[in-house]
N, C-alpha and C positions, 0 to 999 in steps of 0.2 A: 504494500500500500504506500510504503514510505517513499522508493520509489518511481514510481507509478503517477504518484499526483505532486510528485516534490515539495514534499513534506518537512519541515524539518522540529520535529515533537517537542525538542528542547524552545521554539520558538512561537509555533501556532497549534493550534487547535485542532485533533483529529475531526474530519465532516462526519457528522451524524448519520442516521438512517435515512432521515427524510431529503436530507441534501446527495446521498447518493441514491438515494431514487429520482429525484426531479432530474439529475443528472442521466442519470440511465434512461429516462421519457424520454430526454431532450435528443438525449443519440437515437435513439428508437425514432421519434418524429423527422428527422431529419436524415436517416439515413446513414448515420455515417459509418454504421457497423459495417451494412454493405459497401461503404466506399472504401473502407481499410481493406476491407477480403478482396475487391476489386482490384486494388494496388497493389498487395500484396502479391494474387496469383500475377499480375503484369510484370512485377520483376522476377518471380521465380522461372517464368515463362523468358522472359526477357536473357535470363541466365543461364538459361536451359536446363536447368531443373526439373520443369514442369512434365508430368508425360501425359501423352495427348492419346486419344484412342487408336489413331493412324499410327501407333508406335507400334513396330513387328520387329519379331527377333528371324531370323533365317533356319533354311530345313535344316543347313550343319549346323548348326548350334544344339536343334532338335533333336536329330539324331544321334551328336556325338551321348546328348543325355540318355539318350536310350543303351548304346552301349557300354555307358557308365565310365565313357571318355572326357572329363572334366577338362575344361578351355582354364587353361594357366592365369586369366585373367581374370576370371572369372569366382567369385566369395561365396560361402555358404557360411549358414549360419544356425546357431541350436537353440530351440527352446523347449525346455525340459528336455523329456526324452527324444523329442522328434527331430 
């Protein structure tokens, strides 16, 4: 929170309940949750981060997994047992 709203506790006053609601309204009325996820996914995209549905891996790639031929490049990774 401290960060977030640049707080500093030894100076002012933590916002109460009501003031972080009319606050939350105001971003609600106006949109602007949607405009940060909007920019956000625009640089991630931007970075090439983002993967799009037109993202396809190749039939070798495919196959070498079927023959349980692991590409050097390529990471796996474990959770729990699987």
């Amino acid at each position: 929170m401290r960060s977030l709203m640049y707080i500093d506790f030894n100076e002012q006053q933590v916002p109460d309940a009501t003031t972080l609601l009319k606050s939350n309204h105001m971003l609600e009325k106006n949109m602007i949750g949607e405009k940060i996820f909007a920019d956000v996914n625009k640089r991630l995209d931007e970075a090439g981060l983002m993967m799009h549905s037109d993202t396809t891996c190749s039939n070798t790639e495919i196959d070498k997994n079927r023959k349980g031929k692991r590409d050097s490049k390529m990471h796996q990774t474990k959770k729990g047992n699987e």
